[in-house]
C-alpha positions as CSV (number, residue, x, y, z in Angstrom):
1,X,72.9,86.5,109.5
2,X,69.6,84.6,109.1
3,X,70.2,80.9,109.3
4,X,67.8,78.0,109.8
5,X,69.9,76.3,113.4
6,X,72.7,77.5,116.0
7,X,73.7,74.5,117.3
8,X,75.7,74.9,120.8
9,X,78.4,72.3,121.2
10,X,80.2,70.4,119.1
11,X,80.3,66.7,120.7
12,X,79.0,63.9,119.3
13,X,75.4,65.2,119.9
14,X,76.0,68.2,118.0
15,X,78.1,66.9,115.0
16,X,76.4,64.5,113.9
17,X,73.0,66.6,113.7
18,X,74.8,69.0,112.6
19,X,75.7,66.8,110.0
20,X,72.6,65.3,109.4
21,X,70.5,68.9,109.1
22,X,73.2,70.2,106.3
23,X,72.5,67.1,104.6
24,X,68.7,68.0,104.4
25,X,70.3,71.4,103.2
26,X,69.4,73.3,106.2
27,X,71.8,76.4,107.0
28,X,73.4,75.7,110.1
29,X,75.9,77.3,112.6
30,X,78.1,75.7,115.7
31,X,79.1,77.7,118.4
32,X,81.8,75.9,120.6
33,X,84.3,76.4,123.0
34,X,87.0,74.5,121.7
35,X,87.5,73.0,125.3
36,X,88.1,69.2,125.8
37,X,84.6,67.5,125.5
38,X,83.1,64.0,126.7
39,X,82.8,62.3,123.4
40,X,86.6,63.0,122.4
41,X,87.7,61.1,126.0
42,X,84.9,58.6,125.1
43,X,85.7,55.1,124.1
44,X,82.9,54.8,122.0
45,X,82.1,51.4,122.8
46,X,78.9,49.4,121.0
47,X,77.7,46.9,122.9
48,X,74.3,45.3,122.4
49,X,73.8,43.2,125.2
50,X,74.8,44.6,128.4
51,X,75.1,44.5,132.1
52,X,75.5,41.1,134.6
53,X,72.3,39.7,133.5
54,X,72.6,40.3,129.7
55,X,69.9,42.9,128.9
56,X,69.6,42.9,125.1
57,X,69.4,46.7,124.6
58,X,66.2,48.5,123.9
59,X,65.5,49.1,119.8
60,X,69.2,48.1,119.0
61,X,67.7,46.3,115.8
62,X,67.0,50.4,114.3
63,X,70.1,52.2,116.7
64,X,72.7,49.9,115.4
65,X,72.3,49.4,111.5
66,X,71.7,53.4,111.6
67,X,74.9,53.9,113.6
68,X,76.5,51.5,111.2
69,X,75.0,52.9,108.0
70,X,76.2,56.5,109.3
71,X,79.4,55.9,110.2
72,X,80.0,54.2,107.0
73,X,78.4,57.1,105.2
74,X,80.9,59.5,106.8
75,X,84.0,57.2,105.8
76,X,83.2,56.9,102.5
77,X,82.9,61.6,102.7
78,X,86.1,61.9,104.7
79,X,88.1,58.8,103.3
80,X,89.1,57.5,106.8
81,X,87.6,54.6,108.8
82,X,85.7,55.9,111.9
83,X,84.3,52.6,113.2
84,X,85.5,49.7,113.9
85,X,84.0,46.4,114.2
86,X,85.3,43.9,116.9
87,X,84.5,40.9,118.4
88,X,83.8,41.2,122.2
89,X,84.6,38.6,124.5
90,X,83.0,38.4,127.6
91,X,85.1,36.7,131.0
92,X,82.2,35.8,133.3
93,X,82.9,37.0,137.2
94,X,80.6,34.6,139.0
95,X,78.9,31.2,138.1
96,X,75.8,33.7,138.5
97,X,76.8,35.4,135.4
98,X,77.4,32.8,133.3
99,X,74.1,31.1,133.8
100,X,72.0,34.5,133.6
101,X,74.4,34.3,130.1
102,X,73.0,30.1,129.7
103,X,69.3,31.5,129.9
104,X,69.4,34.0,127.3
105,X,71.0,31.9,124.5
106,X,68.0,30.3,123.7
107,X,66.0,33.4,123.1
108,X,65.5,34.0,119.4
109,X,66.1,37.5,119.6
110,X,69.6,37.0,121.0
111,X,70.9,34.6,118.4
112,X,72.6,37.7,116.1
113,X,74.3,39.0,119.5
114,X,75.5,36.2,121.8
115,X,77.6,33.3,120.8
116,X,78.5,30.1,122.2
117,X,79.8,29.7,125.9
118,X,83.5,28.2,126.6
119,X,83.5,26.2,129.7
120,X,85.5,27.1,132.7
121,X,89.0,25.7,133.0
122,X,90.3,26.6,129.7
123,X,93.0,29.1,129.3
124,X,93.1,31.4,126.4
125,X,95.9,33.7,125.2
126,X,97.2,35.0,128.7
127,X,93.9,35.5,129.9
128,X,92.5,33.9,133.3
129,X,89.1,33.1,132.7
130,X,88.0,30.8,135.8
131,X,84.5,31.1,135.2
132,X,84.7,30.5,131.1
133,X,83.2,33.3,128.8
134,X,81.6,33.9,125.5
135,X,82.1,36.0,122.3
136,X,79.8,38.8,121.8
137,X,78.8,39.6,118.1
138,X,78.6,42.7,116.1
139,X,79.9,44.9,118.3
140,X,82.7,47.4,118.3
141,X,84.4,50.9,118.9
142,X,83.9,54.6,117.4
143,X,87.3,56.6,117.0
144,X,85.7,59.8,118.3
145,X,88.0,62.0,118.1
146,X,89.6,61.7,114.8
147,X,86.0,62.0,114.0
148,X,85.1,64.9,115.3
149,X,88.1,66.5,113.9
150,X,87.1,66.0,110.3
151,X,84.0,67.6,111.3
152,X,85.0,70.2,112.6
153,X,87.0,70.9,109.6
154,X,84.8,70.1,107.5
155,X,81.9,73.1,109.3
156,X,85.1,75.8,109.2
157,X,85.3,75.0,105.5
158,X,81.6,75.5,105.4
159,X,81.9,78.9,107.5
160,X,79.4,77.5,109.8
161,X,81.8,77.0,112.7
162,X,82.4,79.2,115.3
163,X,84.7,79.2,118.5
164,X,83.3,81.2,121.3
165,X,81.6,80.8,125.0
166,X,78.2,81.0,125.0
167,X,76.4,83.5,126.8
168,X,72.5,82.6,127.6
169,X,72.0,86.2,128.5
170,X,72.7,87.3,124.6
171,X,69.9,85.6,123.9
172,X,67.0,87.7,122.5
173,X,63.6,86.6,121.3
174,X,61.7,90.3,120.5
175,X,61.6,91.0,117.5
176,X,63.0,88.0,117.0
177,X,65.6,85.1,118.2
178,X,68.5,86.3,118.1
179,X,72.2,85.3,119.3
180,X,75.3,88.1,118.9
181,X,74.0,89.1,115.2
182,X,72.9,85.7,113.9
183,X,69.1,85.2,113.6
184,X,68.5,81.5,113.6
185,X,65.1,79.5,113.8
186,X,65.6,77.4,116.8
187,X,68.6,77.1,118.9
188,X,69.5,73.4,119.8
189,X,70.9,72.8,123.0
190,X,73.9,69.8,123.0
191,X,76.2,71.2,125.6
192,X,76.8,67.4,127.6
193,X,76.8,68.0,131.1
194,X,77.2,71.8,130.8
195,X,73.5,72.0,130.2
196,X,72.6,71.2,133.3
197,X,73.9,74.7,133.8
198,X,72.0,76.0,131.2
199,X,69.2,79.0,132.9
200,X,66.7,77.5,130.4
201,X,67.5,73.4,130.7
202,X,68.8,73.0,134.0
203,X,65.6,71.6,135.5
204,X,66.2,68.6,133.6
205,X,67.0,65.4,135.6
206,X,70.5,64.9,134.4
207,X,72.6,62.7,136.6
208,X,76.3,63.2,135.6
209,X,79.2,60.5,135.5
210,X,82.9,61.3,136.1
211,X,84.4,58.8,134.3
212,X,88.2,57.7,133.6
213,X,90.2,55.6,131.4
214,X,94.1,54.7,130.8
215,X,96.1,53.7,127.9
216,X,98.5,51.3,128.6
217,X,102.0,50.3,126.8
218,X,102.4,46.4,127.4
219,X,104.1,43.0,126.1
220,X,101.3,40.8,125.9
221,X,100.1,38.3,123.6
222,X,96.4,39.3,123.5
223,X,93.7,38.1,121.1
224,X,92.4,41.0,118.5
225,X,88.9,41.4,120.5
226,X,87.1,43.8,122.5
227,X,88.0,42.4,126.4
228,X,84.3,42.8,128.5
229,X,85.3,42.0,132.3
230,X,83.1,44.4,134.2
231,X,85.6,47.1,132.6
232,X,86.4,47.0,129.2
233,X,89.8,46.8,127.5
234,X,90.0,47.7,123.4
235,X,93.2,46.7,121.9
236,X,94.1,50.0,119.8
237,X,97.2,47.9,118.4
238,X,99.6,44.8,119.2
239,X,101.4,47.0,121.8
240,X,98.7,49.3,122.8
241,X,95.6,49.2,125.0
242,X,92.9,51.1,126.5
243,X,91.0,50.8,129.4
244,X,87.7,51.8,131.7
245,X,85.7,53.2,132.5
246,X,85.5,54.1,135.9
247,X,82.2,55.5,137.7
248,X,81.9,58.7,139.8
249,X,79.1,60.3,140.5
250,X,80.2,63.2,143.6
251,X,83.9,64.5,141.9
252,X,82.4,66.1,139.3
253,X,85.5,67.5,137.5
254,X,87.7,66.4,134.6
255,X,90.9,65.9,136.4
256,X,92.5,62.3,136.5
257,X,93.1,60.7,139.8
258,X,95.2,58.5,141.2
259,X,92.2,56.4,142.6
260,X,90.9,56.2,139.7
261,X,93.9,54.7,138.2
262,X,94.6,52.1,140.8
263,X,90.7,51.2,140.3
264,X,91.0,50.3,136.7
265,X,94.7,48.5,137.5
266,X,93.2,46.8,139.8
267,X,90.4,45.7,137.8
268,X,92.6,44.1,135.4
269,X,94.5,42.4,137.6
270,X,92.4,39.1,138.0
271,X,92.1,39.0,134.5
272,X,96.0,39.4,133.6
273,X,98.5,39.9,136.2
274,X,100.8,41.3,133.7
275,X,98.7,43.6,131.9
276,X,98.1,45.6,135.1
277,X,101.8,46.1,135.3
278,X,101.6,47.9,131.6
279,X,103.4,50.6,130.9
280,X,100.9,53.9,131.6
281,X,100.9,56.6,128.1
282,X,97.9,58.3,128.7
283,X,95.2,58.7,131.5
284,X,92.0,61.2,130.7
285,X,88.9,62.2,132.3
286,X,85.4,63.8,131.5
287,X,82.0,63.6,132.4
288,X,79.2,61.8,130.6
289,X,75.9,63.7,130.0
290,X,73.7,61.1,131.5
291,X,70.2,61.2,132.6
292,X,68.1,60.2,135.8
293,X,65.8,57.9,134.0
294,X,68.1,56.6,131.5
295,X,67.0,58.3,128.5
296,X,67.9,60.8,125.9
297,X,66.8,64.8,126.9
298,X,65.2,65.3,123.4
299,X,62.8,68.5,122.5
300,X,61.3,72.0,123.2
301,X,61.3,74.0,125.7
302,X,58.0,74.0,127.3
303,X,57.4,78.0,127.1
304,X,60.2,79.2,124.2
305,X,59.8,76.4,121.5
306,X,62.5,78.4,119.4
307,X,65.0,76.2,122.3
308,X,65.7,72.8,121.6
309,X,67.9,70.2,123.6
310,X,69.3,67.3,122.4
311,X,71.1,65.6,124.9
312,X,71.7,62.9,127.3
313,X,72.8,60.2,125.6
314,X,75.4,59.0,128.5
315,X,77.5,55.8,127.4
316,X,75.5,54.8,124.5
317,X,75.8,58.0,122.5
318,X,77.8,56.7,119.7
319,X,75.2,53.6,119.1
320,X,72.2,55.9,119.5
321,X,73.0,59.5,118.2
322,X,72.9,58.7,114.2
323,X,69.2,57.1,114.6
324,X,68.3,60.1,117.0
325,X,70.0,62.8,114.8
326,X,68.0,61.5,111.8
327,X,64.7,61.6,114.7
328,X,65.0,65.0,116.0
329,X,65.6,66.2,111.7
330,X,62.1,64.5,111.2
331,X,61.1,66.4,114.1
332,X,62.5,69.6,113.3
333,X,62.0,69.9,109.9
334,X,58.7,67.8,109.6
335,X,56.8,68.1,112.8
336,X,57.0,64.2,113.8
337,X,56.5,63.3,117.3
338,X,59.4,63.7,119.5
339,X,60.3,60.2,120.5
340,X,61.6,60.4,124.4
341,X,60.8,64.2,124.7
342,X,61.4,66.0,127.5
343,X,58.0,66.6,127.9
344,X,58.1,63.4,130.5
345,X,59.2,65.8,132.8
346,X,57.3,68.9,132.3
347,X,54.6,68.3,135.1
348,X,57.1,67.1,137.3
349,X,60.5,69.2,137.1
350,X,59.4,72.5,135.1
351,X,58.5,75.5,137.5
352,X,57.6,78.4,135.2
């Protein structure tokens, strides 16, 4: 079978440029193995200003309207709402936080993003907030895995789906690449943290995150909003609630864990006592394909340019994977410049 792309993994990573390469009407296989990935545990937050000192993130004017325009794109195909838009409000921890929060409301390029600040003192529905807090625009939530579902069906319908482990030593390049009887162009790489056990991208940087989350069962008034504490809690309903995430860097498994369950409890606790005594219905684990320096693992391999990775987008895959899928086409398909290639760490991590 001669095909134009192999894709291996069917993530986020994977689907969506999967998606986006059919689209171009490129022929395109998936080779997966069916197991539990990252981006089906993922929350699938969207947050454009982040951490305690309120970092606007880096090109979120061109990420978020083409995570928007894509996600809307694949709601109108499948018929089913995959993103959802929510207010987030953010409950300062310190007087520190809040004024770092003070100084950036001013700046132009945070109008679209940040709103006003409520005052400490005030309470608001069931919440303690003894430091005040703000609401945080156009942000929201990606239902992963009901999205990844309807692709997947929708590849099997295409017959360009298929479930198997994949073996780097069936990998043949003389006379030509070649992968168990399909001949493709270039074989993209978008494995998560597996591929830092891939022979041919392992020397990549990656720096993967156990992380874990709970749904909870509770009896709470809580407003309809996106809760931002230091953990985040997304209301899935009026009597349902997720939250996470936690961090873990050394257990690099996907089993749950008891600490990690008293850790996000206990998170919530300041925030409301009675939420952390919610009923548990679910708690899930994974590990996030992130990177060393922060930044997608995007590009070919420095001495077989037939293999491609396309990787590493850690906790900000569902806001930058659309733009990036619609990148590394351009790239594929065109010959544009690879915008953060891997080739930043070719002199510094590849040893022939």
């Amino acid at each position: 079978m001669n095909i134009d792309f192999l894709i291996v993994g069917q993530g986020l990573a994977g689907s969506l440029l999967a998606w986006e390469l059919m689209q171009r009407d490129c022929s395109v296989v998936i080779i997966d193995n069916g197991r539990e990935n990252a981006s089906q545990v993922a929350a699938g937050l969207i947050n454009p200003v982040t951490g305690m000192r309120f970092v606007k993130t880096t090109d979120i004017d061109r990420f978020l309207p083409a995570a928007k325009q894509s996600y809307s794109h694949l709601a109108d195909f499948f018929k089913q709402t995959f993103y959802i838009e929510k207010p987030m409000l953010r409950l300062f921890r310190s007087d520190k936080e809040l004024m770092h929060c003070i100084k950036k409301l001013d700046k132009p390029e945070y109008q679209n993003y940040l709103g006003a600040v409520i005052p400490p003192g005030q309470v608001f529905d069931n919440l303690s907030t003894p430091f005040g807090f703000l609401q945080q625009e156009q942000t929201g939530y990606l239902l992963t895995r009901p999205l990844l579902s309807c692709l997947k069906d929708f590849f099997i319908a295409k017959n360009c789906y298929r479930l198997a482990d994949f073996d780097y030593r069936d990998i043949q390049f003389h006379p030509e690449l070649r992968w168990q009887g399909i001949s493709p162009k270039q074989i993209i790489f978008c494995e998560g943290h597996r591929a830092a056990n891939n022979c041919w991208f392992s020397w990549l940087p990656f720096q993967p995150v156990k992380g874990e989350i709970l749904t909870l069962e509770h009896r709470t008034e809580l407003p309809d909003k996106i809760l931002n504490y230091g953990n985040w809690l997304i209301p899935l309903n009026n009597r349902h609630i997720r939250i996470g995430s936690t961090f873990d860097r050394e257990n690099l498994n996907s089993l749950p864990t008891e600490q990690g369950k008293s850790d996000l409890l206990n998170a919530l606790k300041p925030v409301s006592a009675d939420l952390a005594q919610a009923t548990l219905i679910s708690h899930q684990a994974n590990i996030r394909p992130c990177t060393l320096d922060k930044q997608p693992f995007i590009g070919h391999h420095p001495q077989y340019p037939q293999l491609t990775i396309f990787n590493g987008f850690g906790a900000k895959g569902s806001l930058q994977i659309p733009w990036f899928s619609r990148h590394f086409a351009d790239v594929l398909l065109n010959g544009a410049p690879v915008i953060s290639s891997i080739q930043r760490h070719y002199a510094t991590h590849f040893i022939s």
